[in-house]
C-alpha positions in Angstrom: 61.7 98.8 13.1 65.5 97.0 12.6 67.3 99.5 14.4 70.4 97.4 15.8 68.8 94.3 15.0 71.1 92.1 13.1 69.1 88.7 13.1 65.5 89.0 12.2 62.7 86.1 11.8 60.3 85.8 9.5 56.9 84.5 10.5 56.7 82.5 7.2 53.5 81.0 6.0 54.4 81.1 2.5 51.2 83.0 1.4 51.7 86.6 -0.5 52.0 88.6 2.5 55.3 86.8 4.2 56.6 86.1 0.8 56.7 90.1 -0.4 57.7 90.7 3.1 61.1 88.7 2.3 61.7 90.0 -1.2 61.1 93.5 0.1 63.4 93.0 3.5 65.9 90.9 0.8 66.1 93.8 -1.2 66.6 96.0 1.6 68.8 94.4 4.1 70.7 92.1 1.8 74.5 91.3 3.3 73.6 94.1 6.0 71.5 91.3 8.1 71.1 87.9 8.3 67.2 86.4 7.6 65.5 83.5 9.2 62.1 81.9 8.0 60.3 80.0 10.1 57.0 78.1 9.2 55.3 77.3 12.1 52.3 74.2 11.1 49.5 74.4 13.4 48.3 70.2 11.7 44.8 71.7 11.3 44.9 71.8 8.2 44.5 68.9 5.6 48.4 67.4 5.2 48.7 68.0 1.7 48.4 71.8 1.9 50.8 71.8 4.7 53.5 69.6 2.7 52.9 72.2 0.0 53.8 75.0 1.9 57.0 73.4 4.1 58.5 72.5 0.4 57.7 76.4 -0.4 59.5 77.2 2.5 62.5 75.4 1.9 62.5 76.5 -2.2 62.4 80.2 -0.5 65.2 79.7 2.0 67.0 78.2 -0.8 66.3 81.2 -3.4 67.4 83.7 -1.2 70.3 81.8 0.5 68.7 82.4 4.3 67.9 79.8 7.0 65.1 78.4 7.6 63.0 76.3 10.4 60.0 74.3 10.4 57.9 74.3 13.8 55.3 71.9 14.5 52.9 72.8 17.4 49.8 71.4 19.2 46.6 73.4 19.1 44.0 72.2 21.5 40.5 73.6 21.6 39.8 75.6 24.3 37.3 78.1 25.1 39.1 80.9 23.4 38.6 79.2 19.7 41.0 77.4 17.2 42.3 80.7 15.6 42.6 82.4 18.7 44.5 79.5 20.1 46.9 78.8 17.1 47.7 82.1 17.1 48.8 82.4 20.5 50.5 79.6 20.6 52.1 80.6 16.7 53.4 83.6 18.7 54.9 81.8 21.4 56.5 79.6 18.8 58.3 82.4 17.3 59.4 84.0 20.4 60.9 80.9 21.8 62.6 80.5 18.7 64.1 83.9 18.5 65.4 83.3 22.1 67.2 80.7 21.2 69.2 81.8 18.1 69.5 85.4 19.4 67.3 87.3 16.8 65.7 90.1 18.4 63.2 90.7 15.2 60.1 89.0 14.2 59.2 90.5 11.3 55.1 89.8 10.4 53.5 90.2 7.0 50.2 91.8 8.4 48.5 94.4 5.9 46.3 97.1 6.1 43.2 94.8 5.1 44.1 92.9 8.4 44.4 96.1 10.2 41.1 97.0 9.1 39.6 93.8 9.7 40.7 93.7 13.5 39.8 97.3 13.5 36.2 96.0 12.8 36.5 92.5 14.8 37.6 94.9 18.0 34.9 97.1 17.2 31.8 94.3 17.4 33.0 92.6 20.3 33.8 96.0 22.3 37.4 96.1 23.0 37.6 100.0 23.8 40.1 102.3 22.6 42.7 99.7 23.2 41.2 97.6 21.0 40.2 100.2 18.6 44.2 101.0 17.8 43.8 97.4 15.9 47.3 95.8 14.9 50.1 97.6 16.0 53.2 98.0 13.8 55.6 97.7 16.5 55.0 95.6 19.7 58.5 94.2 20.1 60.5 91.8 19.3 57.2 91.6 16.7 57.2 94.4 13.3 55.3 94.9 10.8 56.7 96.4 7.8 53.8 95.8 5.7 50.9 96.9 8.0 49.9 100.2 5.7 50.2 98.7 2.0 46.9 97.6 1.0 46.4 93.4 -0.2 45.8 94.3 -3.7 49.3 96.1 -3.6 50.8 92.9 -2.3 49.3 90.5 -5.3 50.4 93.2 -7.8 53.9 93.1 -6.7 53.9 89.6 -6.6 52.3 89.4 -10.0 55.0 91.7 -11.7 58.0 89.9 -9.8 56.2 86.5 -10.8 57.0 85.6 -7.2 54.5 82.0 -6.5 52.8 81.7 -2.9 50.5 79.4 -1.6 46.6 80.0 -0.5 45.2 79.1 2.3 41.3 78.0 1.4 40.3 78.4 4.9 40.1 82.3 4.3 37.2 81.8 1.9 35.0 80.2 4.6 32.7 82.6 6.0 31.9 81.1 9.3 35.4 82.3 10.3 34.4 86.4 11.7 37.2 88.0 10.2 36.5 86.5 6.7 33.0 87.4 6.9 33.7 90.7 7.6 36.4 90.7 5.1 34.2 89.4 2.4 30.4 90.8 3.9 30.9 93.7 5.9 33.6 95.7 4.2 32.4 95.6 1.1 29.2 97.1 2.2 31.4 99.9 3.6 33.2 100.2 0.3 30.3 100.8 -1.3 29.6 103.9 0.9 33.2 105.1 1.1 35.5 103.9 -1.9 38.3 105.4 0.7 37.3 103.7 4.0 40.3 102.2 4.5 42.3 105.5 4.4 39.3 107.0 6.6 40.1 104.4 9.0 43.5 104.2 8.8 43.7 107.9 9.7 41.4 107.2 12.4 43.8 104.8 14.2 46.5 107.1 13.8 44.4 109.6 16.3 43.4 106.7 18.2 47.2 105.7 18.3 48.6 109.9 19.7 45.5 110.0 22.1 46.3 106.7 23.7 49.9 107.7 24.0 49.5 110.5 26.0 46.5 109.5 28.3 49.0 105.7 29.1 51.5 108.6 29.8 49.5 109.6 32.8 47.7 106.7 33.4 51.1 105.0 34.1 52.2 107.9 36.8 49.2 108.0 38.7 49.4 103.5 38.6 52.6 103.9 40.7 50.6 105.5 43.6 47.2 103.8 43.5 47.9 100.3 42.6 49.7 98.3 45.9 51.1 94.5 45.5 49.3 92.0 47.8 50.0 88.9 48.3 49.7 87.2 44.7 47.8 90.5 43.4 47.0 93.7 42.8 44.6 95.9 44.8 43.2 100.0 44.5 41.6 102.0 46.2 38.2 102.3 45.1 37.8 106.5 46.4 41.3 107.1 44.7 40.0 105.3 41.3 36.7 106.9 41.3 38.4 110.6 41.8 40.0 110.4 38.7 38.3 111.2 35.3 36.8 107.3 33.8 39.3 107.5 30.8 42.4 107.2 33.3 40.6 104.8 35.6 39.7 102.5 32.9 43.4 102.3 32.1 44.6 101.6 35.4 42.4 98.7 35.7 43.8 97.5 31.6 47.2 97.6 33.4 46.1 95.9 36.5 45.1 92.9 33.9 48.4 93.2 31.7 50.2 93.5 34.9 49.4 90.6 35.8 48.0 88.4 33.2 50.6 89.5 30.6 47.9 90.5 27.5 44.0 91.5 27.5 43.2 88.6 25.7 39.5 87.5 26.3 39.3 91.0 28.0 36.6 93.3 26.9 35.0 96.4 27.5 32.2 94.8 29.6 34.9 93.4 32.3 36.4 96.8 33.0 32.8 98.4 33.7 31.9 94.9 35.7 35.2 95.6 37.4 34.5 99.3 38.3 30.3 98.3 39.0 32.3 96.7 42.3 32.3 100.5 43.9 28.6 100.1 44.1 28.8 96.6 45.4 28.5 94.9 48.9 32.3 94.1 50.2 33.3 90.6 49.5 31.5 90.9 46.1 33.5 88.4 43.5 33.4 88.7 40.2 35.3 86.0 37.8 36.9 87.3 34.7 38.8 85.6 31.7 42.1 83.3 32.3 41.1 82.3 35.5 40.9 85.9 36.9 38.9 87.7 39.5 38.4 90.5 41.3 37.1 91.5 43.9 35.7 94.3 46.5 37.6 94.2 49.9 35.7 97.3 51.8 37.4 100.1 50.2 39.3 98.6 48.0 39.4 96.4 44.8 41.3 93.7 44.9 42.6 91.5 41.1 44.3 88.2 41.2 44.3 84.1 40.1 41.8 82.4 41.4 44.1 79.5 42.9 43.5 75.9 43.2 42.5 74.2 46.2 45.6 73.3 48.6 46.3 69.8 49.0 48.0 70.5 52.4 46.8 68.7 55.6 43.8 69.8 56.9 45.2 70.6 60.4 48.8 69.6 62.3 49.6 68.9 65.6 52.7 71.5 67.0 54.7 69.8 69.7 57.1 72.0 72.0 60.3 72.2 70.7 59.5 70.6 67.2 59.0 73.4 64.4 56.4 73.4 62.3 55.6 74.3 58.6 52.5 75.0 57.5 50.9 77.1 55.0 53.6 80.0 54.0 54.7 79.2 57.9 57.2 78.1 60.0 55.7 78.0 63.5 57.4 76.8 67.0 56.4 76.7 70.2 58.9 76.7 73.6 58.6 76.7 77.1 60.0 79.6 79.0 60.0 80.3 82.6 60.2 84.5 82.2 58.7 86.6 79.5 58.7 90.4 79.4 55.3 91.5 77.9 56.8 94.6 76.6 58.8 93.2 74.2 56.7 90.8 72.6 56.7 90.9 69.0 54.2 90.9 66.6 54.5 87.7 65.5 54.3 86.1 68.9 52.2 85.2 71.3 52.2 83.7 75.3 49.8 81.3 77.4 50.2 80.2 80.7 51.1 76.6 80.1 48.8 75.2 82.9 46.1 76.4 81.8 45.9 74.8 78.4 44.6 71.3 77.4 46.7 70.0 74.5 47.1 68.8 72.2 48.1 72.1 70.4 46.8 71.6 67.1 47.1 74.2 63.5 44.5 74.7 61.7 42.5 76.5 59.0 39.6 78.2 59.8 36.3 76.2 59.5 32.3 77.6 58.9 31.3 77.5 62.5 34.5 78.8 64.8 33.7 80.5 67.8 36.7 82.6 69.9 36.7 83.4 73.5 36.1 87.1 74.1 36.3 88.8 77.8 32.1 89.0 77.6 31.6 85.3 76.3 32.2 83.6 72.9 32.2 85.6 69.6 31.9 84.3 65.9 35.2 84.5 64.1 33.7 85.5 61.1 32.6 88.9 62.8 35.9 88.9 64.8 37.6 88.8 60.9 35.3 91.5 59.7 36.2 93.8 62.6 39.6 93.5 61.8 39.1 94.5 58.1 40.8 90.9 57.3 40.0 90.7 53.3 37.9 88.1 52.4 39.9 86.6 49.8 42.9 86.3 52.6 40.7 84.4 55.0 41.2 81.0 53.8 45.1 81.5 54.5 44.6 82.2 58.1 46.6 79.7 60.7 44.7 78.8 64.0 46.4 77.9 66.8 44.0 75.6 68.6 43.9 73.3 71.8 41.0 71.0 73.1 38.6 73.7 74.3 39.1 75.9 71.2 41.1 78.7 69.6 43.7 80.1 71.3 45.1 82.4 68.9 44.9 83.9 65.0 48.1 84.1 64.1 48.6 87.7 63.6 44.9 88.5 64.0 43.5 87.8 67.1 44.1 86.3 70.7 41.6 84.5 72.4 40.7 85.9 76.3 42.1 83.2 78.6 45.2 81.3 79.0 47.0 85.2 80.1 50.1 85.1 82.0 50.4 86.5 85.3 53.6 86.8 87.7 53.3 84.0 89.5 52.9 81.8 86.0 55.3 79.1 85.9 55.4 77.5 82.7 55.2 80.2 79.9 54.0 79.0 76.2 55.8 81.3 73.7 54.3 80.4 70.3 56.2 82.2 67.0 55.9 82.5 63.5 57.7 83.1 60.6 57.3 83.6 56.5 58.5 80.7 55.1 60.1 83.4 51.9 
């Protein structure tokens, strides 16, 4: 767990668990590396327990001749719940922390009560396998040393080193989950197994090999099925379904992480919604937790943010010679007396000049649009489904438009008129380019 670390933190509360956790790592590491408490007060608590434990904090610092720091941090209620929210933001706390002072060690006093507990907690709300592996020991720069000695191990060291600690009183409240099912459930348990928590620690030790090697080939066959896309991830839905549900359910876990950063809020019921999209119409969305969503794109499976409206202007007018930016473009537009057709790029088009009624105008697309085919006038929306153009990438597409209509989809489609011929005198060359 400390292997060339030579600054570690202490996530400090100055209950039993952190303050055996610096006696033992004292007793261990003394001289060889330098310890660092930190107390990090979430103020939703009533002050006088919090006073009480900052002055504990300071009396240990000052015992065992270590640093110290006090961090005070804001915890809004959000959807995800008080304790959820503290302790994300308690974890963010201490990694900002350690960045700053170099310490490559956070060093946590979770137990194996607590390891049990979220073993359970995981287990009601449906978490998986993933969730099922409970508290890991190491997910760095966070280790546990004490995540396999049992609570009443803890108070009888304390007790015989006459070590004080503070309580919190919160943990007796029963409307919290985890201390219902640390004082409700698990006794029940007890009562059938005296040994349940070495039956289930052994179980999460299975849980932990078995994980290991199917990530192992989950994370080889991710670097051929998962593509970047714009600001997300897509799959393809054949490739996903070919391989056996255990590795297709972790690919779509590592889609999230990849992109989200953790699972929290994720559940077992978002990764079957996400694979119930193979049997879905195409352009089927589906919102998940932290303002996620996927969604199926024909064959595919597409995962990203769902992002707030733009505040660009609706449309702009592009003037010959002026260049333009809009969207994730720069676009400009020339006159030219000669254009070879053959070497027209991809990201250009030409109109014969005289035969277009500006003003040119740039546009998003609107419910409605209508394009110039050789056989009449076509819907765009059909035009776009034609063309396999995703659904979610829709919104993004650039119009170039004068007074009769749309002339051109940038990149997409041209509309049939406005063609150059030989004798065409003043050439239109319109071009784009990506902004990055």
């Amino acid at each position: 767990m400390f292997k060339g670390a030579k600054k570690i933190i202490i996530g400090f509360s100055s209950g039993p668990d952190s303050v055996c956790l610096l006696d033992v790592l004292n007793a261990i590491y003394r001289k060889k590396k330098e310890l660092v408490l930190v107390y990090i007060n979430h103020g939703i608590r009533p002050k006088k327990f919090l006073k009480s434990e900052e002055e504990l904090t300071r009396y240990y610092a000052n015992l065992y001749q270590c640093d110290y720091k006090i961090i005070k941090v804001n915890v809004p209620k959000t959807k995800k719940g008080i304790e959820a929210e503290a302790r994300e933001r308690r974890y963010r706390a201490l990694i900002n922390y350690a960045n700053s002072i170099s310490a490559n060690r956070i060093a946590l006093g979770h137990n194996l009560d607590d390891r049990i507990e979220t073993f359970f907690m995981n287990l009601i709300r449906g978490s998986g396998t993933l969730g099922l592996k409970s508290i890991p020991p190491v997910r760095l720069p966070f280790v546990r040393p004490l995540i396999d000695v049992r609570k009443v191990e803890i108070l009888n060291y304390l007790k015989m080193k006459k070590l004080k600690f503070s309580e919190d009183f919160t943990n007796l409240n029963t409307d919290i989950r985890r201390n219902y099912i640390r004082h409700k459930i698990i006794p029940q348990f007890l009562k059938l197994n005296p040994k349940i928590y070495e039956t289930i620690k052994r179980d999460i030790e299975l849980l932990y090999a078995d994980e290991e090697f199917l990530q192992g080939v989950a994370n080889e066959v991710y670097k051929n099925l998962v593509k970047k896309k714009g600001n997300g991830l897509t799959i393809d839905l054949n490739r996903l379904f070919y391989y056996n549900k255990a590795i297709g359910n972790r690919l779509i876990m590592k889609m999230l992480m990849e992109l989200k950063g953790d699972l929290t809020g994720i559940e077992s019921k978002h990764i079957e919604m996400i694979r119930g999209l193979g049997y879905k119409v195409s352009g089927k969305f589906l919102n998940l937790p932290g303002g996620m969503y996927a969604q199926k794109i024909y064959d595919k499976v597409f995962m990203g943010f769902v992002e707030r409206k733009s505040n660009n202007k609706p449309e702009v007018q592009l003037k010959v010679g002026n260049p333009v930016e809009f969207g994730k473009f720069v676009i400009q537009a020339e006159l030219v007396k000669k254009f070879d057709l053959k070497k027209k790029a991809e990201n250009s088009e030409v109109f014969d000049y005289s035969q277009l009624c500006p003003p040119l105008i740039l546009r998003k697309r609107k419910t409605g649009d209508i394009v110039r085919i050789k056989n009449g006038v076509k819907k765009l929306k059909e035009i776009l489904n034609e063309k396999k153009i995703p659904v979610n990438e829709r919104d993004d597409l650039i119009l170039l438009c004068d007074r009769e209509g749309i002339l051109w989809v940038l990149g997409v489609y041209r509309a049939y008129r406005a063609f150059i011929e030989k004798d065409t005198e003043d050439i239109l060359k319109v071009q784009y380019e990506d902004i990055n």
